[in-house]
Residue, then its C-alpha position, 0 to 999 in steps of 0.5 A: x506212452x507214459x507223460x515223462x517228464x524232462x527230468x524223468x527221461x534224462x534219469x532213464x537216458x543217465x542210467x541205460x534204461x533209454x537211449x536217446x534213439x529209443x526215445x526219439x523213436x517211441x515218440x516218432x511212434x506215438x506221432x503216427x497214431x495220435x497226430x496223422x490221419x484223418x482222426x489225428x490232432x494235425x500239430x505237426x507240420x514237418x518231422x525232421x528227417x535226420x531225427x534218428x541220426x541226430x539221436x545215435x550221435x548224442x547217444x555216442x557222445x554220452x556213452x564217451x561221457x560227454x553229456x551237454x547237460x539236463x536237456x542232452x537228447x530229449x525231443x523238442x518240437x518247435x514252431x514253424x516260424x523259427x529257422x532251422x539250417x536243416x533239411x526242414x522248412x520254415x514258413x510260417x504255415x505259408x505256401x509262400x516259403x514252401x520249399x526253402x530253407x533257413x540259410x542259418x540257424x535261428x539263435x535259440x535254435x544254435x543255443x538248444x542244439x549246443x544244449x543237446x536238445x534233439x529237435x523231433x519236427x515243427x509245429x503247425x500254426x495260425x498262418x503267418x503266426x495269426x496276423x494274416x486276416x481280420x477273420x482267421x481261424x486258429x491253428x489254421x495254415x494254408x501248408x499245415x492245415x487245420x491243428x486240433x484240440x486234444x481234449x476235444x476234436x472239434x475245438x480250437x486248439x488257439x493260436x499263434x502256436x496251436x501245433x507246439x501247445x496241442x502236440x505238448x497236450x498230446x505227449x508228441x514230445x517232451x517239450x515244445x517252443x511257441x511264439x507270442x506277440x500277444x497271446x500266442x502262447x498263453x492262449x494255445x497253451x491254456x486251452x489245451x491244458x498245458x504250461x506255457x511262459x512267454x518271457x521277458x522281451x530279450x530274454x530269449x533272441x528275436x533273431x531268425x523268428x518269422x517277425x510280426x512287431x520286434x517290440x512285443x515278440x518273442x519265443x518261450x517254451x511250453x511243457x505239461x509242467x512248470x519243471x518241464x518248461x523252465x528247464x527248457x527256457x534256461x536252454x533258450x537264453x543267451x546275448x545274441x550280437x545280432x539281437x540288442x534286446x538281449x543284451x539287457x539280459x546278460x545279468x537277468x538271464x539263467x541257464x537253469x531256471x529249475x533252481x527256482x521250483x519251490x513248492x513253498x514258493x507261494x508262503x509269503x508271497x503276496x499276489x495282486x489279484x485283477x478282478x477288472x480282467x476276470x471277466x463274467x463267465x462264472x464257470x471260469x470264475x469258479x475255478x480261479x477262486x478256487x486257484x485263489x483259495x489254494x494260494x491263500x492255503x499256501x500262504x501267499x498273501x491276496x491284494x485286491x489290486x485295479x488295472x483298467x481294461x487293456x481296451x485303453x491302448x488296444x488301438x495303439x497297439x494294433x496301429x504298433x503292430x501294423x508298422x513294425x510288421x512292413x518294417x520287420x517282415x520286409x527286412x527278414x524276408x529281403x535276407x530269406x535267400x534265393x529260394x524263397x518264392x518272396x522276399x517282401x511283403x508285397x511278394x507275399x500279398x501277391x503270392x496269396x492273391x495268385x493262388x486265393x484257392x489254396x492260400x484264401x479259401x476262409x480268411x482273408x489277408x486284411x491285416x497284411x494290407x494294412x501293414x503294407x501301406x504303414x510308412x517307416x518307423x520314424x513317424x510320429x504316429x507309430x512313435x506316440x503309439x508305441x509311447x502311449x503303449x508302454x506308458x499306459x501298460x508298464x509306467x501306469x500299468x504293472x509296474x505302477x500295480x506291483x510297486x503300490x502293492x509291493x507285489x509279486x505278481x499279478x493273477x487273473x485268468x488265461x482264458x475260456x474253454x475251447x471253442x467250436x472250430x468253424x472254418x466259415x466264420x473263424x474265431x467269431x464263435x470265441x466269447x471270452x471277455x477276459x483280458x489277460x494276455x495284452x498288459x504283459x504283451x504290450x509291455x514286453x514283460x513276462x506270463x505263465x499260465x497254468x493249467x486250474x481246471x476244466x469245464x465240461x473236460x476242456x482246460x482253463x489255465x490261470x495267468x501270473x504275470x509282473x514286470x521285466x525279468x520276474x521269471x524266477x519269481x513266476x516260476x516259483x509261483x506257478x510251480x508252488x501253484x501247481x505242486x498244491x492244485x494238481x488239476x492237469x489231466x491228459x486229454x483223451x481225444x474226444x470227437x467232442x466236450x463230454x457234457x456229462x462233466x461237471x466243471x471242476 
């Protein structure tokens, strides 16, 4: 099956060479063979059940000339974390929440069906989005089971959203939607070669996402291009009564982020580049100098900028994460519903405990304990924690580099190649010493990440990131980017990396 893009599909549904059922179904298809058996990827926790019947109905409302707009019927996978009020589950990847049923639609979900987005299924994950144990292995839940990368079998797909960036990859759908606290979008997406933008924090409505820490989380969407993915984003947006964070975003948000794909958009732009987060793994460093050098080429202007390493508040962000997590998971499970077999932390911890041989037979919940021996959010040391947080990574961090500079964004890379997947020792095996993803994070700002090349076929993303609300001015980077290095392949499911590549 062809990777069509966003714009391509609804050319193909807009002229009658596609219906949206058809579509829906060739997918559904490609699911079966690519993503099930005992060879399949495993990005796919739950397909919904009314899929076709939703199709048929967008179909004869564009046949009565009512199309919603440039998203009207195209198939969307989204993360297992975000309510859905159908006959799907959302459950985090928990046994937990097995069973039960979002009692309303996630915000964003409301915005992408009143968009005409066809929501093909849900996404596997790192159980309870990877903030469950000290020792987890990504992609890895204990409903879902074990997602794969790709590009090679045996590799990690990363996590949080392992299942939306592997299914992407994999051309499982058009598009998909991720969470991030901090990394679960870039890194997933990264690392299995694929567009991924974690927003501005109230870009995109927390309200009806499985919480982990309200200042740091948030939903953004992934794509094989940076158009698929800002088209996307613009059907996620909104002020949401429900949300406060949004309500900083009715005069920064669009509804259509594509009016900012510029293929031009590097000329001019002047882009500090933070060697302090590239790391030494010289194969990575080759191929971001090499993304330098074609940015150069475009015309965007180089300044080498200092950010100290993200380590200066990385306890503090753990000791933030840890109380808003008893804050925020409590209060979203206390309003679940009565199906749902918990309905606190404290449910869920004893729930895992119940049934240790299926929910903890690799990792523990260590970081749930922690969390639920936190006290409430007016304590003094969660309030210096979180100030230390945002002083260091906003005030003396990205905002304090980009103003120096004047700059338009900040570049480093998104990570390493894929590491082995090991169930008995989890993500230990990872050796990346790059730090990419926690400034932006840790801030609430926003970061895409682009495919720059592979080692050994396995994918390497580049990172841009800059201060609240620059999404049209990352986008326009990333797409001019991408326009002018052309590097993604689609993986081909391997068993395992061919070694017989040379880095690119």
């Amino acid at each position: 099956m062809q990777e069509w893009t966003i714009a391509e599909l609804q050319q193909k549904m807009t002229s009658g060479e596609l219906t949206a059922r058809q579509l829906a179904e060739m997918y559904l298809g490609r699911i079966a063979v690519v993503d099930e058996g005992e060879n399949g990827i495993n990005s796919i926790i739950e397909l919904n059940p009314d899929a076709l019947v939703i199709a048929e109905q967008l179909d004869a409302e564009r046949k009565e000339g009512k199309v919603r707009g440039p998203l009207h019927g195209i198939p969307v996978l989204i993360k297992d974390n975000i309510d859905t009020f159908d006959r799907m589950n959302t459950t985090a990847g928990s046994l937990a929440l097995e069973g039960s049923v979002a009692l309303q639609d996630a915000f964003l979900v409301e915005r992408l069906r009143a968009a005409g987005v066809l929501i093909l299924g849900k996404t596997n994950l790192s159980e309870w989005a990877n903030f469950r144990g000290k020792n987890s292995t990504s992609g890895w839940s204990s409903r879902g089971g074990l997602t794969r990368n790709p590009y090679a079998l045996d590799r990690t797909a990363c996590g949080s959203s392992s299942g939306s960036a592997a299914a992407v990859a994999a051309n499982l759908c058009a598009a998909s939607v991720g969470t991030e606290t901090d990394g679960s979008i870039i890194c997933p997406a990264q690392t299995n070669g694929v567009v991924g933008i974690k927003p501005t924090v109230g870009l995109v409505s927390r309200s009806g996402i499985i919480p982990i820490a309200h200042s740091q989380d948030t939903a953004g969407p992934m794509g094989r291009t940076v158009a698929d993915a800002a088209a996307l984003l613009g059907g996620m947006t909104g002020v949401d009564e429900t949300d406060a964070a949004t309500k900083s975003s009715a005069e920064r948000a669009y509804e259509d982020y594509t009016q900012f794909l510029d293929p031009n958009g590097l000329k001019g732009a002047r882009i500090g580049v933070a060697r302090s987060l590239f790391g030494t793994d010289g194969r990575v460093l080759k191929i971001i100098e090499s993304g330098l050098d074609a940015m150069q080429s475009s015309g965007a202007e180089l300044i080498e900028i200092e950010l100290a390493s993200s380590d200066k508040f990385g306890k503090t962000e753990l000791e933030v994460l840890l109380y808003e997590y008893k804050a925020d998971l409590d209060a979203y499970l206390a309003n679940r519903g009565r199906l749902a077999k918990i309905h606190s932390m404290k449910d869920a911890l004893n729930f895992n405990e119940e049934y240790r041989a299926r929910v903890l037979p690799y990792f523990g919940h260590e970081r749930m304990e922690a969390a639920q021996k936190k006290g409430p959010l007016t304590q003094k040391t969660y309030l210096k924690a979180i100030a230390k947080n945002h002083r260091l990574s906003r005030d003396e961090g990205i905002d304090a580099a980009m103003q120096e500079h004047k700059l338009d964004a900040i570049v480093c890379p998104s990570g390493g190649p894929a590491w082995m997947i090991d169930l008995i020792n989890g993500d230990g095996g990872r050796s990346w010493d790059m730090d990419s993803t926690s400034y932006a994070a840790v801030a609430g700002y926003p970061h895409i990440t682009v495919p720059a090349g592979y080692i050994f076929g396995l994918p390497i993303g580049i990172s841009f990131f800059a201060s609240a609300w620059q999404e049209p001015t990352l986008i326009k980077l990333a797409y001019a980017f991408e326009q002018a290095t052309q590097v993604r392949v689609p993986p081909q499911f391997l068993p395992t990396a061919n070694l017989s590549v040379e880095p690119s």
